[in-house]
C-alpha positions in Angstrom: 71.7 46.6 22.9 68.6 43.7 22.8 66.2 43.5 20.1 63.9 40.9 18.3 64.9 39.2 15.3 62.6 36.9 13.7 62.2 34.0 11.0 59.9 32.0 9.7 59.3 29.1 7.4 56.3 27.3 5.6 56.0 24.1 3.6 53.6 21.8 2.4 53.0 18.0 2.9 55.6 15.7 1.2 54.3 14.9 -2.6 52.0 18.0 -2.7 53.3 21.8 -3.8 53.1 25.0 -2.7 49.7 25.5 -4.3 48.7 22.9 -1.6 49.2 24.6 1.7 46.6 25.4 4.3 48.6 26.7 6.8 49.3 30.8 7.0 51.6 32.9 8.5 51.9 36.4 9.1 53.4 39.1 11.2 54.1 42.7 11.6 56.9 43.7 13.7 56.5 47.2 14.3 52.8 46.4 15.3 54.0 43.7 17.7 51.8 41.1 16.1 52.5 37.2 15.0 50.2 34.6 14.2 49.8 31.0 12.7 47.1 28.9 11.7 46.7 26.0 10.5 44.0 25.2 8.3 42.2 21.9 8.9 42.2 19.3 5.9 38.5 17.8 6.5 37.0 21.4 5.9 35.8 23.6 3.5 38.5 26.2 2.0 40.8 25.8 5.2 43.5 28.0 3.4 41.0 30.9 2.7 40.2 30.5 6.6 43.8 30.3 7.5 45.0 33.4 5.5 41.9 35.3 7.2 42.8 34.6 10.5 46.0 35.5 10.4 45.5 39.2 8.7 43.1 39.5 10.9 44.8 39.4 14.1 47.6 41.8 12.4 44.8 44.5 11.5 43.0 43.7 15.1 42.9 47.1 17.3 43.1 44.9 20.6 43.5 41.3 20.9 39.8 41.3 22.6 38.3 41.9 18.8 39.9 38.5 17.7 38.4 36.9 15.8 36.5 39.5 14.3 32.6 39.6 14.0 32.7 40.0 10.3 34.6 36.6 9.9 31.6 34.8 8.5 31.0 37.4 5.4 34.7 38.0 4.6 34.8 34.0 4.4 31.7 33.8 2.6 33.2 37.0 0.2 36.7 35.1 -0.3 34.8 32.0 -0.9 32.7 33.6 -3.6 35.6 35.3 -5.3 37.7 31.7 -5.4 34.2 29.7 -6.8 34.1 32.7 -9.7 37.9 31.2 -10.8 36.2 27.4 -11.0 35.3 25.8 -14.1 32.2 23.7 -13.9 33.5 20.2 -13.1 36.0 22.5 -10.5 32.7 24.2 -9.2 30.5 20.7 -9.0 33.8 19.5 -6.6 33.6 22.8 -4.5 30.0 22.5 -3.7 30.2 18.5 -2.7 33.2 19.3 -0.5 31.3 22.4 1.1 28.2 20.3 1.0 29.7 17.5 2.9 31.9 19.4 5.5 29.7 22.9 5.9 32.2 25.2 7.4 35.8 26.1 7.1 38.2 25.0 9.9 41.4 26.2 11.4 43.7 26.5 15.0 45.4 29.0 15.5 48.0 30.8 17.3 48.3 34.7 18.1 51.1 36.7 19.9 51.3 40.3 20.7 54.4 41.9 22.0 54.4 45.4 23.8 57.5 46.0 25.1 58.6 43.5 26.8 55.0 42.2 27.3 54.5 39.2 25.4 50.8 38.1 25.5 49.9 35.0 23.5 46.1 33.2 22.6 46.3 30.1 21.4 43.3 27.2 19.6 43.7 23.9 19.1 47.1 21.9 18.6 49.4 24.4 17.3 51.8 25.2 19.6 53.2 28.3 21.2 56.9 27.5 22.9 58.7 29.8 25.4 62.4 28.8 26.3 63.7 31.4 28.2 67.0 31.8 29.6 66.8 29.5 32.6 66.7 26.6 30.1 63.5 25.2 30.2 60.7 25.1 27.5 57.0 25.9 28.0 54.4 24.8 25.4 51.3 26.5 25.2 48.5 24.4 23.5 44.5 23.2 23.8 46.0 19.5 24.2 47.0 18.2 27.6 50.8 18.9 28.5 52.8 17.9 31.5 56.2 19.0 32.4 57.7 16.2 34.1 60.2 16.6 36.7 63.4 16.2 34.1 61.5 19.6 32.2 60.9 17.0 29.5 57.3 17.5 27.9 54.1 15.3 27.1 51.8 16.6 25.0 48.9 14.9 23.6 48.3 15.4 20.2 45.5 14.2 18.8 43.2 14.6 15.2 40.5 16.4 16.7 41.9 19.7 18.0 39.7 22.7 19.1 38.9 25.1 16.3 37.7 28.6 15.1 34.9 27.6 12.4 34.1 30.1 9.0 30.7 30.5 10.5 32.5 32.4 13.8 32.2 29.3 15.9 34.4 28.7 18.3 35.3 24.9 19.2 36.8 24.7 22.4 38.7 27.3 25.1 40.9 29.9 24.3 44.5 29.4 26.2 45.3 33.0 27.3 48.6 33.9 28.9 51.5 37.1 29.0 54.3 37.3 31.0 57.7 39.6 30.7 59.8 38.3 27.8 63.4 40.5 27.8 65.9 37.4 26.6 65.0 33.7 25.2 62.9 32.6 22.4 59.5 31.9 21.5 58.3 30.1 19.0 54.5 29.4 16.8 54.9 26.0 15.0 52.0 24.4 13.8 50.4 21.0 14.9 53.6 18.6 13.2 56.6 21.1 13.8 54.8 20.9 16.9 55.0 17.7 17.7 58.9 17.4 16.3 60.1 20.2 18.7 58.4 18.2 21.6 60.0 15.0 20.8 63.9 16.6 20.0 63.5 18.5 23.1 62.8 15.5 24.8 66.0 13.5 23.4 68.5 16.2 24.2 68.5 18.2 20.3 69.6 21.1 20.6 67.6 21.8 18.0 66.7 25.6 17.9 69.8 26.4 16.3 69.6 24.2 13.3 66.2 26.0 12.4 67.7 29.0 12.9 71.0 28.9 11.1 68.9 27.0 7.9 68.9 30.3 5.2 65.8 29.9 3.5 63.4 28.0 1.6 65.8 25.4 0.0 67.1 24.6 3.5 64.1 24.6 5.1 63.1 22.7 2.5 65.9 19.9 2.6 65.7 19.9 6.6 62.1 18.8 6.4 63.0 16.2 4.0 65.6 15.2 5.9 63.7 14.6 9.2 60.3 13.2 7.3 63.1 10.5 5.9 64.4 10.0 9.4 60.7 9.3 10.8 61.0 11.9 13.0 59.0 14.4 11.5 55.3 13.7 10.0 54.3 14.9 6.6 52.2 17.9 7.3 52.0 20.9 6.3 54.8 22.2 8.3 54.6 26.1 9.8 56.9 27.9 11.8 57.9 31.3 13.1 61.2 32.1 15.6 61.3 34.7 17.8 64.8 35.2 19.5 65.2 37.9 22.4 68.6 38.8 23.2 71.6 41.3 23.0 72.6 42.2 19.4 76.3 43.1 19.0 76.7 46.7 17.6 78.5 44.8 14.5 75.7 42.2 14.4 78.3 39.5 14.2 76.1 37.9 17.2 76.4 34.5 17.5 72.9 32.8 17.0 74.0 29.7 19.1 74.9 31.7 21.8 72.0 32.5 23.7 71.5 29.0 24.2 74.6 27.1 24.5 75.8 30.1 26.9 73.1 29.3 29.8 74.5 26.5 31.9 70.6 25.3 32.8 69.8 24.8 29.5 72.9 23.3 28.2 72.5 21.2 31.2 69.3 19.9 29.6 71.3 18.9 26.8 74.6 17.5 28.1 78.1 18.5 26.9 77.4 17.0 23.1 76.9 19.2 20.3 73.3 19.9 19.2 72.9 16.9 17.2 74.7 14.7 14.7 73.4 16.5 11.9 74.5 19.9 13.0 77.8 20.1 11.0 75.5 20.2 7.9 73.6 23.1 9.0 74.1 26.6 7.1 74.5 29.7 8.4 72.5 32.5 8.3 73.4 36.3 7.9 70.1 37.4 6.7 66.3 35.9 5.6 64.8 37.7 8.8 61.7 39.3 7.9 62.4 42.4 9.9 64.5 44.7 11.5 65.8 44.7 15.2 63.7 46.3 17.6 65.1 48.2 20.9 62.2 47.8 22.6 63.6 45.5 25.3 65.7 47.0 27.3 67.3 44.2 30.5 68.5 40.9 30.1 66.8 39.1 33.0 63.1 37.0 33.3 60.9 37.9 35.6 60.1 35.4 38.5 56.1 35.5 38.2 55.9 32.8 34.9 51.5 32.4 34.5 51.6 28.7 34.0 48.1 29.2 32.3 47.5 26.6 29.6 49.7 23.7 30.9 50.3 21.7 33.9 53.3 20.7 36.2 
């Protein structure tokens, strides 16, 4: 039997707490819906923007009514409910900061599954990854990426990424793509998890099954630590949501490693060394998915006919 299992994690910046987070993630599995968005620091309420987007693309009909028409007033309705909790010197802050940056801002990223349809729209520098089972990993993003001829990836992040805006604006071009998705992974990080994923990939971590084995918000928590006190990872607010395809055992004793450490292309990609020197410290996981396997895919094969929309070769 396949299925979908799913996890996801969220953190803030180093030194800030949970109150501090602008980014938002949410999903509904039996709806087929994921998204993530990060909300941009040098705006007005990006976390009320964020958590907007995201509900919003799980209560959306179709994809084509995202982002809704009604985004301005619900903004402008969350943003008078949050001023009503202010004291004075709280309110006088509000209105400089609205006063000097106008508008909320926020990317985002937005996957529907059907089936075995997968169709993703994606906004600024969050990321959407495919890696499916011939070994190599797509990113799906408004910055420029090239896939050099080793399948490592360049992506150019900058600080001014496309956006949606409070006021309904839309800064910059929608990246639109689906293709057939029946074994693999895909993955929504936002703009820092990102970035990381890029640059592990790039120096042979294997490093999809650390995030995956890690058992919650402790570990997640430690791991970021751990790679911000490495320099490898920037302190962000860091967003993430895992989305493996595969066979599930009818014990559920399935080995999470397995779908990628079994495909010769991709541990090809990696060498013959185990996923990374840290790996021995990584926990297992039996549970902390968010939802229940789905048998709604039903082979165990890609199609040939990828859409290469949204990055080049």
């Amino acid at each position: 039997m396949t299925g979908i299992q799913v996890k996801s994690f969220i953190t803030h910046k180093r030194g800030e707490t949970d109150g501090d987070i602008q980014d938002s993630i949410a999903y509904d599995v039996d709806r087929g819906r994921y998204a993530l968005s990060d909300g941009v620091t040098n705006s007005f309420l990006p976390k009320c923007l964020s958590d907007l987007l995201t509900q919003s693309y799980l209560e959306a009909e179709i994809q084509s009514d995202f982002p809704p028409q009604s985004l301005p007033q619900q903004f402008r309705t969350e943003r008078d409910n949050y001023l009503q909790q202010l004291d004075a010197e709280q309110m006088m802050l509000q209105e400089m900061v609205e006063e000097e940056f106008k508008v909320g801002a926020a990317t985002f990223v937005g996957l529907t599954v059907d089936g075995d349809e997968f169709s993703w729209q994606v906004l600024g520098d969050s990321c959407l990854f495919l890696l499916p089972e011939d070994g190599h990993l797509r990113c799906f993003c408004n910055m420029p990426v090239k896939v050099n001829p080793d399948w490592n990836l360049e992506v150019q992040f900058d600080n001014h990424p496309r956006q949606i805006h409070s006021d309904g604006a839309v800064v910059g071009e929608w990246i639109k793509g689906k293709r057939t998705v029946t074994s693999g992974w895909v993955i929504l990080a936002s703009d820092a998890m990102s970035n990381w994923m890029v640059q592990q990939w790039n120096e042979r971590r294997n490093f999809i099954p650390e995030l995956w084995a890690l058992h919650g918000q402790d570990d997640f928590e430690a791991f970021v630590e751990q790679e911000y006190q490495a320099g490898r990872l920037k302190s962000d607010d860091e967003s993430v949501i895992l989305i493996r395809i595969a066979e599930i055992s009818d014990n559920s004793q399935t080995d999470e490693e397995s779908v990628l450490t079994e495909n010769s292309e991709f541990s090809q990609h990696f060498g013959n060394s185990d996923s990374s020197e840290d790996s021995e410290d990584s926990k297992s996981s039996d549970h902390y998915d968010h939802s229940e396997p789905s048998d709604d895919i039903e082979s165990n094969t890609f199609d040939d006919d990828f859409d290469y929309s949204g990055f080049a070769q």
